[in-house]
C-alpha positions in Angstrom: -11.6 55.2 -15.9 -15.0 56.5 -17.4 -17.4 53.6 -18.4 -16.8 53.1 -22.4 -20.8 53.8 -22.9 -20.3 57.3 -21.8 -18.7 60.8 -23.2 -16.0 62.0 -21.6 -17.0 64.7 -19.2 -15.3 68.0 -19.4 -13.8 70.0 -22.9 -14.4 68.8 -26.3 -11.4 66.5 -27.3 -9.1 66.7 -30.4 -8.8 63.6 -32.3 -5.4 62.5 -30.8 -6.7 62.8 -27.5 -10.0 60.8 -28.4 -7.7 58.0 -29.6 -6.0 58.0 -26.3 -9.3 57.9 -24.4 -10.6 54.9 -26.7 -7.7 52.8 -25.5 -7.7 53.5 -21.9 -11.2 52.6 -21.3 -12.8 49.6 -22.1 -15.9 48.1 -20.1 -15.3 46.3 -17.1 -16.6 43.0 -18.1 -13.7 43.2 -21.0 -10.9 43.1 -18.9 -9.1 40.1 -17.5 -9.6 38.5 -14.5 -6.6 36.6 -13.3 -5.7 33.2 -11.2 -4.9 34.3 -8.0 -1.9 32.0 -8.0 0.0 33.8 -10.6 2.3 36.2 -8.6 3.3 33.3 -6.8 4.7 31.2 -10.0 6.3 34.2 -11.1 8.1 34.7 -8.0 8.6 30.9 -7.3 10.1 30.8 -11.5 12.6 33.4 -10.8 13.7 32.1 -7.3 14.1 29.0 -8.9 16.0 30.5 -12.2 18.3 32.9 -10.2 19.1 30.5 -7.4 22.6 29.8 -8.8 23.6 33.2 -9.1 22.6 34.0 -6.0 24.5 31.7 -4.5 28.0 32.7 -5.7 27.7 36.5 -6.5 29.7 38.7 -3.6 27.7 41.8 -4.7 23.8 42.2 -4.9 22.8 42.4 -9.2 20.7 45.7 -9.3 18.7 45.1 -12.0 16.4 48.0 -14.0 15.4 48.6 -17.6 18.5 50.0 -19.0 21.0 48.0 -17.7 18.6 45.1 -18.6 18.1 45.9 -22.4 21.8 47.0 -22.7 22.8 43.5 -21.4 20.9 41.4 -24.3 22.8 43.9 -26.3 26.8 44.6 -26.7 28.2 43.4 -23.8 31.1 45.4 -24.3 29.1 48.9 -24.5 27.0 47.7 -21.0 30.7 47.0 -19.2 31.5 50.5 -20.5 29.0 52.1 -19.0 29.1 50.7 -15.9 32.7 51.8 -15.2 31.5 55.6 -17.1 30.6 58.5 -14.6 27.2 60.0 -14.9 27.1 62.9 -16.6 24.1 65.0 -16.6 23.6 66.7 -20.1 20.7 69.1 -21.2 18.8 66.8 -23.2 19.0 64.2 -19.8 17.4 66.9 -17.5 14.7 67.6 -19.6 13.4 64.6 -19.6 13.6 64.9 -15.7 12.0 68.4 -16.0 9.1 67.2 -18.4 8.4 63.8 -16.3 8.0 66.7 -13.2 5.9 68.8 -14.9 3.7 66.1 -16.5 3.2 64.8 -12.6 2.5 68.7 -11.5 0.1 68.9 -14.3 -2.4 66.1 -12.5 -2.3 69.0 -9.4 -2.6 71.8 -11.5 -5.3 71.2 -14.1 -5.9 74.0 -16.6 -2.0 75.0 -16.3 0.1 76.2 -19.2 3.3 74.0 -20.0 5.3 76.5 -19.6 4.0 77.6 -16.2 4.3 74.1 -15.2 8.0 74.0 -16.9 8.6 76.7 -14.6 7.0 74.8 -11.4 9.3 71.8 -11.8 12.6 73.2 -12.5 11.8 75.2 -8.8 10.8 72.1 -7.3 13.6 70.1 -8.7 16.3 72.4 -8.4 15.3 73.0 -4.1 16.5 69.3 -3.9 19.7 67.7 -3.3 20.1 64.6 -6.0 22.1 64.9 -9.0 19.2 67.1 -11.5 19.0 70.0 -8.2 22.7 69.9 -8.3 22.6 70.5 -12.1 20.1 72.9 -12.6 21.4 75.1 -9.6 25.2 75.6 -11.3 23.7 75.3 -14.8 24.5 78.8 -16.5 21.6 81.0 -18.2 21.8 79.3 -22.0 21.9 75.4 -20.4 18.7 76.6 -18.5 17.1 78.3 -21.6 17.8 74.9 -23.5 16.5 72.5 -21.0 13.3 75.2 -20.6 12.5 74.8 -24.4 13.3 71.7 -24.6 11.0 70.6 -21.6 8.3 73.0 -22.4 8.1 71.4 -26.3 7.3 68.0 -24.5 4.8 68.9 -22.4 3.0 71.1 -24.7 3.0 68.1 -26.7 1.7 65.7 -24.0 -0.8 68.5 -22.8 -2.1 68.8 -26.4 -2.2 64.4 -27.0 -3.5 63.1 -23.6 -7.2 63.8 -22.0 -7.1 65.6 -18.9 -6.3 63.6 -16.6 -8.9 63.2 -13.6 -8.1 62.3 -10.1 -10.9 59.5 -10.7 -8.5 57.9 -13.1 -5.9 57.3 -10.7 -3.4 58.9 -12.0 0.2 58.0 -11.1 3.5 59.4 -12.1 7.1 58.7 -11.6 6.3 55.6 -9.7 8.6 53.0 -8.4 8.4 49.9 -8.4 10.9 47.0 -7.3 11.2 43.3 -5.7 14.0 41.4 -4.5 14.9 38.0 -4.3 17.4 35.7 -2.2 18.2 37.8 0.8 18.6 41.1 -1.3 21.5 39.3 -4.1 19.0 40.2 -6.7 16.9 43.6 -6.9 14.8 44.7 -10.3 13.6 48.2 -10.1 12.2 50.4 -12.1 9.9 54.3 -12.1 6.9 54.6 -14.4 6.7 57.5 -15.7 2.5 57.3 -16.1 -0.3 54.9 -15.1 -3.9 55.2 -15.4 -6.8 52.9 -13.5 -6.3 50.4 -11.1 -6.9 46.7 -10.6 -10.3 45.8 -9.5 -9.7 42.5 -6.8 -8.5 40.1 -9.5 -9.4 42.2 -12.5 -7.0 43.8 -14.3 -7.2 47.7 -14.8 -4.5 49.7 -15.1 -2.6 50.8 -18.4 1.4 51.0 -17.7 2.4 53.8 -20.1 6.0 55.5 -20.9 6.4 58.9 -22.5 8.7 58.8 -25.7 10.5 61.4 -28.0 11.8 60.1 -31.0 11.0 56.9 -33.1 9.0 53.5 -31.5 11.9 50.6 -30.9 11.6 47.1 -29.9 13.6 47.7 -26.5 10.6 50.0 -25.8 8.2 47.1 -26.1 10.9 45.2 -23.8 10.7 47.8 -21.1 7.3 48.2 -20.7 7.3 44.1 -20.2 9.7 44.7 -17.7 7.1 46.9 -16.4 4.5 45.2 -16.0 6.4 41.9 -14.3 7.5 44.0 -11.3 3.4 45.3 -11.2 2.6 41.9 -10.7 5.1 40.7 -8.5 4.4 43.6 -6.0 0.6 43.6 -6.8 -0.3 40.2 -7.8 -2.7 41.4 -10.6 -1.2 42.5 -14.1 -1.7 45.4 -15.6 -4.7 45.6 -18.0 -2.4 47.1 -20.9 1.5 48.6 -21.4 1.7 51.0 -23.9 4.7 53.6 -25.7 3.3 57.2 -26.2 5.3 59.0 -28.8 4.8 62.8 -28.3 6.7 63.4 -31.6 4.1 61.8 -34.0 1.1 61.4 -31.3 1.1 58.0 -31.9 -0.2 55.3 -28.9 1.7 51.5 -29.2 -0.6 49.6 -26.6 -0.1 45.8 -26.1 -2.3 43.6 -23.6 -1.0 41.7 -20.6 -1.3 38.2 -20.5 0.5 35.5 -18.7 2.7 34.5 -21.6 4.1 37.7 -21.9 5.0 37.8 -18.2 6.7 34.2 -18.1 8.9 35.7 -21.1 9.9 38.5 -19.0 10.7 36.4 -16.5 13.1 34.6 -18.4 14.6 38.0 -19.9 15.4 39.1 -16.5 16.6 35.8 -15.6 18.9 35.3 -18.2 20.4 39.2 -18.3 21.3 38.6 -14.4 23.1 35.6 -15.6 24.7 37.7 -17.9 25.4 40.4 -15.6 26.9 37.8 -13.2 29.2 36.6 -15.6 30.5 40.0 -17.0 30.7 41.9 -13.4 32.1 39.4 -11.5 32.9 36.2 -13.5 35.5 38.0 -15.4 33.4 36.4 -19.0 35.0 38.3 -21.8 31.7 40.5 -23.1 30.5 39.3 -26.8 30.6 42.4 -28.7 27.1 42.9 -31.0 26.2 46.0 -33.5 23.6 48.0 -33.4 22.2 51.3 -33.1 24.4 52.5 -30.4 27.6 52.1 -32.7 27.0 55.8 -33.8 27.7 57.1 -30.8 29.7 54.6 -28.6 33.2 55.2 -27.4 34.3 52.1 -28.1 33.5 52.2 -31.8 37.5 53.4 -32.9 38.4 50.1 -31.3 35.7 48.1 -32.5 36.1 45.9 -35.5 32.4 45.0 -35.4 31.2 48.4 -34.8 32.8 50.1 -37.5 32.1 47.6 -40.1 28.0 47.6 -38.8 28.5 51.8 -39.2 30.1 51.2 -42.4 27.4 49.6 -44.1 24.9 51.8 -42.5 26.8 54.6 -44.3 26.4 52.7 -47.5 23.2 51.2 -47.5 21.4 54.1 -45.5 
């Protein structure tokens, strides 16, 4: 990232995007260094924490950030969707179309969304996985839908964000993942942006997801997530984690430190001990409101459910 001392080369920025840049860059002396021990506790505490599962599960636990959250959730919604098809919808492939186009737009400075719109939905629908198969029998409306939809978040990103230089190191749509005891246990997970790059032992890059819609704490949860598997493949932190909400161009950054990646730890820990128990332990789930009522397809059947919606309905 450019040194905080300096302007930032190239066109004037808006305000939103100057906000942005202030909390990407910070001098290099400000950042963290860290004990070059770390990523071994972390590895050595969930080894240690997962052990028992591991040792009586017949299937590997594939563990990423969905699955995770939903697990410290309703229990019974998580079992549900594990035994529910995917079922690509519009507003689903957009979000794969915008991710795409976001990643061209590194290659393809100056671009316009739309152009770039247009560039992923070729490059996506030439492949074979479940978004080429999609957007190759989609009829002409679906594909009108999905173009708007996509084009309105990347004009939006376009508009918030800085250019973003190769000197930055740019990353999109990057995986991440680590496994432990023989394969029984797998977290994963795919960033959709990150900016900078450790420095030996320093931390300096900035772990960020791209968000429609309102900020919620399962956000702040993934991004944690996040930044765990960073250092368990890396063995330096991140430098920040932060929620970009391209509705109201708003930046939620939170700094890395250890204590925040011991709790993650134990979140992971403790949902593949859930998992365990639900998938192949035969635990009856615990069933616990929350947003998701609206919409679940357990809610007709769902005493708790329907009396959280109720008094949604009446409170507001």
């Amino acid at each position: 990232m450019p040194d905080a001392a300096a302007p930032p080369p190239g066109p004037e920025l808006n305000p939103t995007q100057a906000e942005v840049l202030e909390l990407l860059r910070e001098p290099r002396d400000d950042r963290p260094v860290h004990r070059p021990d770390l990523r071994d506790e972390l590895r050595s505490m969930l080894h240690d924490d997962l052990a028992e599962v591991a040792a009586w599960v017949e299937q590997p636990i594939r563990v990423a950030k969905h699955g995770l959250g939903a697990v410290h959730g309703c229990e019974a919604h998580y079992l549900d969707e594990l035994d529910r098809p995917f079922e690509p919808r519009p507003s689903v492939v957009r979000g794969t179309v915008a991710h795409k186009a976001v990643e061209l737009s590194v290659q393809l400075p100056g671009s316009s969304p739309g152009k770039l719109v247009d560039a992923a939905v070729e490059r996506l629908g030439a492949g074979n996985d479940w978004a080429g198969q999609w957007l190759a029998e989609a009829d002409e409306l679906d594909l009108a839908e999905v173009r708007a939809m996509a084009s309105d978040s990347v004009t939006k990103f376009v508009e918030s964000f800085p250019p973003l230089r190769k000197g930055w190191r740019p990353l999109t749509e990057s995986r991440l993942s680590w496994e432990a005891h023989d394969g029984k246990i797998r977290l994963s997970g795919k960033v959709d942006l990150t900016v900078g790059g450790a420095d030996g032992l320093r931390a300096g890059k900035v772990i960020i997801d791209l968000k429609t819609g309102r900020p919620s704490p399962g956000h702040h949860e993934d991004l944690r997530f996040y930044a765990l598997l960073e250092t368990l493949r890396l063995g330096v932190p991140p430098w920040k984690v932060g929620g970009f909400y391209l509705d109201s161009g708003s930046f939620v950054v939170e700094p890395v430190t250890e204590g925040l990646l011991e709790a993650a730890a134990r979140r992971v820990a403790d949902g593949v001990v859930k998992m365990a128990e639900l998938i192949e332990g035969g635990r009856e789930p615990l069933r616990r409101p929350g947003p998701a009522c609206s919409w679940c397809p357990l809610l007709e059947d769902c005493e708790p459910g329907r009396r959280a919606r109720a008094e949604r309905d009446e409170f507001g």
